[in-house]
C-alpha positions in Angstrom: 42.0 46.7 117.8 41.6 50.6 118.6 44.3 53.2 117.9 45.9 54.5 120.8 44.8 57.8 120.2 42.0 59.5 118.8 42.7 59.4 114.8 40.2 61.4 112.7 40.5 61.6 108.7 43.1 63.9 107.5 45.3 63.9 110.9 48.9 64.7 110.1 51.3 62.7 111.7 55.3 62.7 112.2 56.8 59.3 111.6 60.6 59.8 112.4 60.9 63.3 110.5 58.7 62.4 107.5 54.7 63.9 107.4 52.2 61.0 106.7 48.5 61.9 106.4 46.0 59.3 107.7 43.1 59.0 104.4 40.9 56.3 106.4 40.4 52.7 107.3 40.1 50.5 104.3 38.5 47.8 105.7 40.2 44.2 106.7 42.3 45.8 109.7 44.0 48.2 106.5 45.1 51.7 107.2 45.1 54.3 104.2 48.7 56.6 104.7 50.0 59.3 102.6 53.1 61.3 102.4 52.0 64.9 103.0 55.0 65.9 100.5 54.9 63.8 97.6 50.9 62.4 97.6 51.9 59.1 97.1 50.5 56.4 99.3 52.9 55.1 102.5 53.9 51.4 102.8 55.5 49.8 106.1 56.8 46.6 107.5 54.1 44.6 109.2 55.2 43.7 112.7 53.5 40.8 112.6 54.3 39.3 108.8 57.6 40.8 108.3 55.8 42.0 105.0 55.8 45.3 103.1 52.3 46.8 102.9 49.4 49.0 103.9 49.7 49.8 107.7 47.4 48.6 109.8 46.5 49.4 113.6 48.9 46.8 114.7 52.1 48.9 113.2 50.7 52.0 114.4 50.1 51.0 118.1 54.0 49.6 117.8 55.4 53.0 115.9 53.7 55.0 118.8 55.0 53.0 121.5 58.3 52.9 120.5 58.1 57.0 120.1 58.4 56.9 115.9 55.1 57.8 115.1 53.9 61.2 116.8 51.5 63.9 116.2 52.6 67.0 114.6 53.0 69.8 117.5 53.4 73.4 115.9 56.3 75.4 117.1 55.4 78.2 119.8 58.7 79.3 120.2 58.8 83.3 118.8 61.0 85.5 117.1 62.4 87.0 121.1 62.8 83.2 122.1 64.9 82.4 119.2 67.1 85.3 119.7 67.8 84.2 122.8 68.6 80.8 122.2 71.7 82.3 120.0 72.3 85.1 122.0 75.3 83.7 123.8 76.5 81.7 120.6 80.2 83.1 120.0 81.3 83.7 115.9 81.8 80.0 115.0 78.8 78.9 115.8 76.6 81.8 114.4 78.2 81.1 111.3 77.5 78.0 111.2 73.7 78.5 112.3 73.8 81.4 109.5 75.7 81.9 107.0 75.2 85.6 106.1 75.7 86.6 110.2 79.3 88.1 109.5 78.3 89.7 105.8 75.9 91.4 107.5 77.7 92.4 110.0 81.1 93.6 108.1 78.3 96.1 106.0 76.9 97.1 109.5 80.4 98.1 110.9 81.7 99.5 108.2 78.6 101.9 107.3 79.1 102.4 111.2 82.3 103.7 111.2 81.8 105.6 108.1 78.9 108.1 110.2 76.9 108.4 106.8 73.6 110.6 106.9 70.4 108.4 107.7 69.3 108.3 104.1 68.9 105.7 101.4 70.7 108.0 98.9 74.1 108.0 101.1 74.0 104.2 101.7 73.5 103.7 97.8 76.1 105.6 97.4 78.5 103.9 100.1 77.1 100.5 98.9 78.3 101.4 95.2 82.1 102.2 96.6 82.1 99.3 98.9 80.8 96.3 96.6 84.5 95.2 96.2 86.2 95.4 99.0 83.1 93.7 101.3 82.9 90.1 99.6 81.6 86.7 100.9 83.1 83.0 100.2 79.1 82.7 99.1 78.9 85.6 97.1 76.3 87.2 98.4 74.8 90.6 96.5 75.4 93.7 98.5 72.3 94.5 100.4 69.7 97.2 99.7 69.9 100.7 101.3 67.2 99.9 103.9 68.7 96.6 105.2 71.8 98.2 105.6 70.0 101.0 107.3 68.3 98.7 109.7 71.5 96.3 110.0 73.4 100.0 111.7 70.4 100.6 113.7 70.5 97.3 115.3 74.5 97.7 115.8 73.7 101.1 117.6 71.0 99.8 119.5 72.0 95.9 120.7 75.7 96.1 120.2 78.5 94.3 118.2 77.4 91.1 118.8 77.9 88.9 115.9 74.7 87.1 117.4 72.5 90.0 117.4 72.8 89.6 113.4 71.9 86.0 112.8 68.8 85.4 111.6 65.6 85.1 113.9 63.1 84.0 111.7 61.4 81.0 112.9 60.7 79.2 108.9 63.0 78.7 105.8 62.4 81.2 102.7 59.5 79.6 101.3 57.9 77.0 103.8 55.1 77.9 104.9 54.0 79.3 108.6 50.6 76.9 108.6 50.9 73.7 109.5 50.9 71.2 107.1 46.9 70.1 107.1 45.8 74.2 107.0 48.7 75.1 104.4 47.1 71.5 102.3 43.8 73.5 102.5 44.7 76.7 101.7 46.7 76.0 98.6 43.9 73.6 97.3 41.5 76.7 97.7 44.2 78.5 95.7 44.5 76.2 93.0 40.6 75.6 92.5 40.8 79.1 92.2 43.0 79.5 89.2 40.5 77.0 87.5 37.0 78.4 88.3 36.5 81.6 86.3 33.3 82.5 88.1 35.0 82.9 91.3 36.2 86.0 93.1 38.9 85.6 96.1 36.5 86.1 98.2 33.9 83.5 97.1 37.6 81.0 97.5 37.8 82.4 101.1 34.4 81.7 102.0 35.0 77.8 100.4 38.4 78.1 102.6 36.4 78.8 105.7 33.6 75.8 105.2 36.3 73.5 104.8 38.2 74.7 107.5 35.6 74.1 109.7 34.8 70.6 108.2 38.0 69.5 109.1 37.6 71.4 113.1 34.2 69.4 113.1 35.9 66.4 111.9 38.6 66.2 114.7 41.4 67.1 113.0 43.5 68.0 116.0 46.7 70.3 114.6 44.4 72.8 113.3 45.0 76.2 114.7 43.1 78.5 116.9 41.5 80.3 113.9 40.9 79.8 110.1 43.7 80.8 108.4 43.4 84.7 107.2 42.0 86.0 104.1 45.3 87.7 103.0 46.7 84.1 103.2 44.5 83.2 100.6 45.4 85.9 98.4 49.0 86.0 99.0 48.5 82.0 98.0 46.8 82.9 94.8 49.3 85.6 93.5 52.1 83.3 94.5 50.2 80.5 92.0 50.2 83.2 89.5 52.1 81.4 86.5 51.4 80.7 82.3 49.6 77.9 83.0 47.2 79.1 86.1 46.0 82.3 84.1 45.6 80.4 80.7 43.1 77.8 82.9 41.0 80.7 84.2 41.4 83.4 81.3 42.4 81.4 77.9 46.0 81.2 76.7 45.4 84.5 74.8 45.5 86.6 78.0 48.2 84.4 79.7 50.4 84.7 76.4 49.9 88.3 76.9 50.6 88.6 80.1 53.5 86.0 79.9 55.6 86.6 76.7 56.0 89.2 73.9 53.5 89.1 71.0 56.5 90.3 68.7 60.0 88.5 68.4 63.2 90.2 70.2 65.3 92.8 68.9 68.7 92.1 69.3 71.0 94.7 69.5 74.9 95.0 69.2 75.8 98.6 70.0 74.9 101.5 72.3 72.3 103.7 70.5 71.2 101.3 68.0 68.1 101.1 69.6 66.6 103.6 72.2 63.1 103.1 74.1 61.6 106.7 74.8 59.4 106.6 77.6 57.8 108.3 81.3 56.7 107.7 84.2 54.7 109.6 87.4 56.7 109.9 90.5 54.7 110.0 94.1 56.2 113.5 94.9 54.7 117.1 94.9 57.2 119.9 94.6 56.8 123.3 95.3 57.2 125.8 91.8 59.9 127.5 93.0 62.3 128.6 95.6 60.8 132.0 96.3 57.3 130.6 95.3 56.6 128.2 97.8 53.0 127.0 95.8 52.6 123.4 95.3 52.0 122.1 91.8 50.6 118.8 90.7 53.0 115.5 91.1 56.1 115.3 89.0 56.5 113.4 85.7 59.9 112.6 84.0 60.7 111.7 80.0 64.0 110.1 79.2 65.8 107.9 76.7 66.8 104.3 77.9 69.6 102.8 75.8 68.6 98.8 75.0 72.4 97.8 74.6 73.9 99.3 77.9 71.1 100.2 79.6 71.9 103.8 79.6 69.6 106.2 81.1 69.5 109.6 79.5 69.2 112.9 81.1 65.3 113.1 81.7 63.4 116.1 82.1 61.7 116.4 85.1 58.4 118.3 85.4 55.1 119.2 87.1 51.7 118.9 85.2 50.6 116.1 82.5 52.8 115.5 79.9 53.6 117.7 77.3 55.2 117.6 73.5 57.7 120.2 74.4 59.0 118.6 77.5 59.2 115.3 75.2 61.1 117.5 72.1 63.6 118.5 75.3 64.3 114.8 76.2 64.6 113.9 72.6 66.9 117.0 72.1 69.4 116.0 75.1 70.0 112.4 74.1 71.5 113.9 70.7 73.3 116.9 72.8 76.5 116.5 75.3 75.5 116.7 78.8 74.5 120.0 80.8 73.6 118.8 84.5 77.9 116.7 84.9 79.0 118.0 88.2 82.5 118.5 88.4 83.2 115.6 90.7 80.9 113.8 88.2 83.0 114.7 85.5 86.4 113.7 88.1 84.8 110.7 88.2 84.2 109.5 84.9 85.2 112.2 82.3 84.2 109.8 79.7 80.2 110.6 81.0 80.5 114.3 79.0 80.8 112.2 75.5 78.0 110.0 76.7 75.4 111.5 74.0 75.0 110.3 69.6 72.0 109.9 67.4 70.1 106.9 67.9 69.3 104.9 64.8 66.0 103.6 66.0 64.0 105.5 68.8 60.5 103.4 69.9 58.4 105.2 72.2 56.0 104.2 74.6 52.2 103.6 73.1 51.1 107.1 75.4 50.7 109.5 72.4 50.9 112.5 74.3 54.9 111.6 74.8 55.5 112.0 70.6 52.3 112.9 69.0 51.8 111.2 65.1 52.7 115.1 63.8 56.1 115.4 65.5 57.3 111.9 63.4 57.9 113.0 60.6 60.4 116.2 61.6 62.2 113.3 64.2 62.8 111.4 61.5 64.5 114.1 59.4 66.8 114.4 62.1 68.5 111.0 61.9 66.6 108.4 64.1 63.9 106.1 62.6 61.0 106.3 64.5 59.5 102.2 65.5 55.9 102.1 66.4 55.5 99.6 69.7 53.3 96.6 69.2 50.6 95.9 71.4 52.0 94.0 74.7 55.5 94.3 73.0 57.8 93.3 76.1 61.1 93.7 74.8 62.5 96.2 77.1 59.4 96.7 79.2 61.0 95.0 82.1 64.0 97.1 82.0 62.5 100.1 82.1 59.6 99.2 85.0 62.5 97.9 87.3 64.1 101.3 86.7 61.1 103.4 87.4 60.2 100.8 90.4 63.8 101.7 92.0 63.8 105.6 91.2 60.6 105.7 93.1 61.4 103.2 95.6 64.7 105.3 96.4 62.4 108.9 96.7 59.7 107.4 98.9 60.6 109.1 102.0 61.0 112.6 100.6 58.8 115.4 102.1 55.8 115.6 99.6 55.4 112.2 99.1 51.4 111.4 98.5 51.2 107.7 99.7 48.3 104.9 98.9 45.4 104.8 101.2 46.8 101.4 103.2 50.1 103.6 103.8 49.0 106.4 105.8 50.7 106.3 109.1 48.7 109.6 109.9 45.5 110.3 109.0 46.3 114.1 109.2 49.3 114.1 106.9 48.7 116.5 103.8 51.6 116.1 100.9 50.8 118.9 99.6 51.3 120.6 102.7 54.7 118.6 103.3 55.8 119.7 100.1 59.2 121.8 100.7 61.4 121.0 97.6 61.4 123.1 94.5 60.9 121.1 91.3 64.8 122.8 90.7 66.0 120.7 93.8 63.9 117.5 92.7 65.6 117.5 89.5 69.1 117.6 90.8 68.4 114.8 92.9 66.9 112.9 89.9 70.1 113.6 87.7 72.0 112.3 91.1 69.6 108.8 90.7 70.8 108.3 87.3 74.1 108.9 87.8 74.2 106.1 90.3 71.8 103.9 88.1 74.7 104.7 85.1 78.2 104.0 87.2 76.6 100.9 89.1 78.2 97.6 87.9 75.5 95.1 87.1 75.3 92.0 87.2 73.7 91.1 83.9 75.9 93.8 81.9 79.0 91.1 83.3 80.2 92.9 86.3 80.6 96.5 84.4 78.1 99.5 84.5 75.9 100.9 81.6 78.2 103.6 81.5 81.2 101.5 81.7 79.8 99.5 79.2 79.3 102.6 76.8 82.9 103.6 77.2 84.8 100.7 76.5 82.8 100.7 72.9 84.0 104.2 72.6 87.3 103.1 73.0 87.0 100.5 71.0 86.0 102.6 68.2 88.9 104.9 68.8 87.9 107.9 71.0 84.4 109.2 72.3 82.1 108.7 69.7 79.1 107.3 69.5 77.9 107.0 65.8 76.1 104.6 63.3 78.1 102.4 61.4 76.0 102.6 58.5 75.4 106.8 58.5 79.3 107.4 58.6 79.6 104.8 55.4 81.4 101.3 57.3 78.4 99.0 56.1 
């Protein structure tokens, strides 16, 4: 008996909502199915037994004709269809089609209404006041400067329109946009990847693209227009990235490097107890001066980072490479009170001017130009013990990179900027050219940064700020003072 349709090896089917995958005839009118999600092989009822087993062409003539058993038919609705199919939806129904429709659009009206300036440093800042009073029954986090940004644009643009903010995007987080026989391929490629040392992406993509066309030779008829891209691939392979994928195609050393500490964690159990010392380059050129409007090299900053609250001390920001003085400064204004408090900084939170103490252990980063080997012995007169890193010692590491990451994600649209080669929107654009702000300026819009990184509650400090955090042990102590239980003689 023949199939109804044409039915080559690998064809994806639909059979009433679940994805089968035809593997070939066995022989003895016998049918090989598999589910596409699980892998494991498909038994039916036979039509003409009653019994539970293989399929055969008898059940798959009888599935089709009664409508169960169809091929898989991408989508080709887009993202402007879809917004028109919930364009006339009123408020119940968009909330029911998407939960976060009305979050996002209480944060779009009410950044609206407050006529804030068009940059992510005044929607942080609105963000950080509004984070109570804007709450969801799903307790959704506050967005991101950006999305808010966007979320006004499209309020200013479409209109108020509870619609206009339900979500348009045509897949679930995490499914893919292939269908299922291309994203099979593709994470197969991906997979052989991680396990072939020898190979480069690129020597997977050209495997990806003979196979692809073995399976367009073969018949396979839900197959795209074109193989699937090579940025597919490598998006594929990064996502795979995990402990055991790097330890099968570099050894478990480099995986247990990349993956976990080679030390054991430091607890701590007060503010200042333990203090990373460390600095990063910023993207932005800055001119030397007001009057002087010369542009130097890109700026660097040194700072202290408390382990316990995740404090960030008042860096020093500066042109050029690093240098021991500018690190002496940094070291100097952790253990001194604060110079750059505003006075509506200091309205704010007068606790912040007491926000300074001797840490018992500093570590610095491996750089040795941040404390050369000479300058540890005159630190450690001064009170702190000075702790050597360990090699791929990760104890705070992630702190500190998701700090730097959001400093320089939140200054990556001031003039000066000097972008990656894939970012230039205009080949002509000079930043050194662009470059309008004085170092001066940069660093009071630094300080700014950290004082929104200090007052912001966070979620894994319990709902409270580092700052917060650093007060209420100050209170607990008895007034603002930060000391070290054993120097002042209570151990």
């Amino acid at each position: 008996m023949s199939t109804p349709f044409t039915l080559p090896l690998h064809t994806i089917l639909d059979h009433e909502g679940r994805k089968i995958q035809y593997q070939g005839h066995l022989g003895d009118n016998l049918l090989s199915f598999t589910d596409v999600r699980s892998g494991s092989p498909v038994t039916v009822i036979d039509p003409v037994t009653g019994a539970k087993g293989m399929a055969t062409f008898e059940w798959v003539a009888q599935e089709y004709a009664a409508g169960r058993l169809k091929r898989q038919t991408p989508s080709v609705v887009d993202r402007q269809g879809r917004q028109k199919e919930v364009a006339r939806l009123d408020a119940a129904a968009c909330i029911a089609l998407d939960k976060k429709s009305s979050w996002r659009m209480a944060w779009a009206l009410k950044a609206y209404q407050a006529g804030l300036a068009k940059t992510d440093l005044a929607f942080g800042k609105f963000i950080t006041g509004k984070r109570s009073e804007i709450v969801s029954s799903e307790n959704f986090p506050p967005p991101s400067p950006s999305t808010l940004r966007r979320h006004v644009r499209v309020l200013e643009n479409v209109g108020s329109s509870m619609s206009v903010f339900v979500s348009a995007a045509g897949r679930a987080n995490g499914q893919s946009q292939l269908v299922e026989s291309e994203d099979a391929l593709v994470h197969d490629v991906a997979l052989r990847y991680w396990t072939t040392p020898r190979w480069s992406i690129r020597d997977a993509y050209a495997i990806l693209v003979r196979e692809w066309g073995a399976l367009l030779d073969a018949g396979v008829t839900d197959l795209s227009n074109s193989v699937p891209t090579y940025e597919t691939l490598r998006l594929r392979v990064r996502k795979l990235e995990t402990f055991e994928t790097v330890s099968a195609r570099k050894g478990k050393e480099a995986a247990e490097r990349q993956f976990t500490a080679s030390g054991e964690p430091v607890p701590t159990t007060r503010p200042f107890e333990r203090v990373y010392f460390d600095g990063t380059e910023l993207r932005q050129i800055a001119t030397l001066g007001d009057d002087l409007k010369v542009a130097g090299s890109k700026l660097k900053l040194v700072y202290g980072f408390d382990d316990y609250t995740q404090f960030a001390m008042p860096p020093v920001t500066f042109p050029g490479p690093y240098r021991e003085e500018m690190s002496v400064e940094a070291i100097v204004r952790m253990m001194t009170p604060p110079t750059e408090l505003t006075e509506e900084m200091l309205e704010e939170e007068p606790w912040a001017a007491w926000a300074f103490g001797t840490p018992t252990t500093i570590v610095p980063d491996n750089d040795r130009t941040l404390i050369p080997p000479g300058y540890i012995p005159a630190l450690a007169e001064l009170g702190p013990e000075v702790e050597l890193p360990e090699t791929y010692h990760s104890d705070a590491k992630a702190k500190i990179e998701a700090f730097h990451k959001w400093i320089k994600g939140r200054l990556r649209e001031m003039p000066g900027t000097v972008y990656g080669r894939s970012r230039y929107k205009n080949i002509k654009y000079d930043p050194v050219a662009d470059a309008e702000l004085s170092v001066f300026q940069f660093r009071r819009i630094i300080a700014q940064l950290f004082w929104e990184h200090n007052t912001t509650p966070r979620d894994d400090l319990g709902g409270r700020s580092p700052l917060a955090l650093l007060k209420s042990y100050m209170l607990a102590k008895g007034g603002p003072v930060i000391d070290d239980p054993v120097m002042s003689g209570e151990c």
